[in-house]
ZAMARGU-4260 file (C-alpha; in steps of 0.2 Angstrom, whole numbers, plus 5000, padded with zeros to 4 digits):
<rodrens>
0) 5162/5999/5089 | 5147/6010/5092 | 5156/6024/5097 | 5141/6036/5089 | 5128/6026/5099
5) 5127/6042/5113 | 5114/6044/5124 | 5108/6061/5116 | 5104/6050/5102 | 5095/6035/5110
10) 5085/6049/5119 | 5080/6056/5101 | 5077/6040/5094 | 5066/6034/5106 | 5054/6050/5107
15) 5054/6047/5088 | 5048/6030/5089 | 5035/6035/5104 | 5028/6048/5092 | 5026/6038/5077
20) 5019/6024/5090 | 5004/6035/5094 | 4994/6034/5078 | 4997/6013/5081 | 4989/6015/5100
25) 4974/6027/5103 | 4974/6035/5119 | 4987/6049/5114 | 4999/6047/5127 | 5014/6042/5120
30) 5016/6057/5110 | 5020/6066/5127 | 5033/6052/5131 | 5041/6055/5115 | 5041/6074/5120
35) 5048/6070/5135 | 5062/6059/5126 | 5067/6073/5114 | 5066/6084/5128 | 5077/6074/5138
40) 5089/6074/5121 | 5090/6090/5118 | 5098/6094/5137 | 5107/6079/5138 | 5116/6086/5120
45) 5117/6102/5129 | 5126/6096/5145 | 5112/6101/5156 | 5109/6083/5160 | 5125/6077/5159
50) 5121/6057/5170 | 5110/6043/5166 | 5100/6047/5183 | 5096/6065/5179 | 5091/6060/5162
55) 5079/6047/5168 | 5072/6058/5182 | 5069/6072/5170 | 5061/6062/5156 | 5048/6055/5170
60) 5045/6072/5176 | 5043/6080/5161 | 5034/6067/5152 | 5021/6066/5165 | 5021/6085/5167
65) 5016/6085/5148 | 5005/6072/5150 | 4993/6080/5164 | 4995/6098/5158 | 4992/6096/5141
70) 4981/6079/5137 | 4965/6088/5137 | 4968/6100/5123 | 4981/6088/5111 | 4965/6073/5113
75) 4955/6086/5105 | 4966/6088/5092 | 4971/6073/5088 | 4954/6064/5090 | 4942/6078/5082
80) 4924/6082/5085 | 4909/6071/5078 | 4891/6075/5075 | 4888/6058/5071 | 4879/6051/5084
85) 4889/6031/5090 | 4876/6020/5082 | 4872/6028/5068 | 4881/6013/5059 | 4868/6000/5064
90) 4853/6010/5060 | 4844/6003/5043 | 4854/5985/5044 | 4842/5969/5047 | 4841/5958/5060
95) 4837/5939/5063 | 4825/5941/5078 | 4828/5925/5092 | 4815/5929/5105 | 4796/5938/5103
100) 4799/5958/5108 | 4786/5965/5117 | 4785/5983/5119 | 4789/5988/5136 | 4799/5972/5139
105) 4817/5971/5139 | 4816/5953/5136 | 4816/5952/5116 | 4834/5947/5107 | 4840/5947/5088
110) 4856/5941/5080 | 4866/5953/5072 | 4882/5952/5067 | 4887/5935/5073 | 4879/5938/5092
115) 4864/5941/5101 | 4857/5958/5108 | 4845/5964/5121 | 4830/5974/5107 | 4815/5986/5113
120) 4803/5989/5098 | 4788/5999/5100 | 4777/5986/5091 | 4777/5968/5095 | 4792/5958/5083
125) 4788/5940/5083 | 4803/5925/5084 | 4809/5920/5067 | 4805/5936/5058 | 4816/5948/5053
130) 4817/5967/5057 | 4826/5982/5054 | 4837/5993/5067 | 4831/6011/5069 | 4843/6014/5083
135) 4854/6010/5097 | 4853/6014/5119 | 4868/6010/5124 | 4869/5990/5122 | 4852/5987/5116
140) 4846/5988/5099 | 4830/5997/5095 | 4820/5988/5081 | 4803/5988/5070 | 4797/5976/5059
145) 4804/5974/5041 | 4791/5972/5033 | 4782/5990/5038
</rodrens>
């Protein structure tokens, strides 16, 4: 019934798929599975890999091979290079402030965006008010009043 369902063309179809998957999933990884898929296509078509268990063997081999050897240089490709520094898209947005922030205390918290952060602020921020992000260090937003 499916007499043109060969493994040649289940091996292509599948690196296909594993390709197109990658811009779904970060991480770029199946793209090197779906290299090793057509890989495996291509000499499975040939005749060099002529049983199920050689196929199987070299698509893990070769998509690991690809995997290890050329990850580093495709994530740079595939993910770019940003000056922007990560953060960069709280600075300038207000903030509910929930406990006083004293400077040199790590104790003060504001409500932003439907949670609570840790804040720093160089000036003192009082409970209630509201204040402006300027920054972010790692999970702790830095803030200054908004009225200044």
């Amino acid at each position: 019934m499916f007499s043109w369902l060969t493994p040649e063309l289940i091996w292509f179809g599948c690196g296909v798929v594993l390709i197109f998957l990658e811009f779904a999933v970060p991480g770029v990884i199946l793209v090197f599975f779906g290299a090793g898929a057509i890989l495996t296509s291509v000499l499975a078509w040939a005749g060099i890999l002529p049983g199920v268990t050689g196929q199987l063997v070299f698509f893990a081999v070769s998509s690991l091979a690809l995997l290890f050897g050329l990850r580093k240089y495709a994530s740079r490709f595939f993910t770019g290079e940003s000056t922007e520094e990560r953060g960069d898209e709280y600075t300038g947005k207000m903030v509910r402030v929930t406990r006083d922030i004293l400077p040199g205390s790590v104790d003060g918290k504001v409500f932003f965006e439907g949670t609570e952060w840790k804040a720093e602020s160089s000036v003192k921020v009082y409970e209630g008010s509201t204040a402006r992000i300027t920054g972010k260090n790692n999970i702790t937003l830095l803030v200054e009043p908004a009225d200044k």
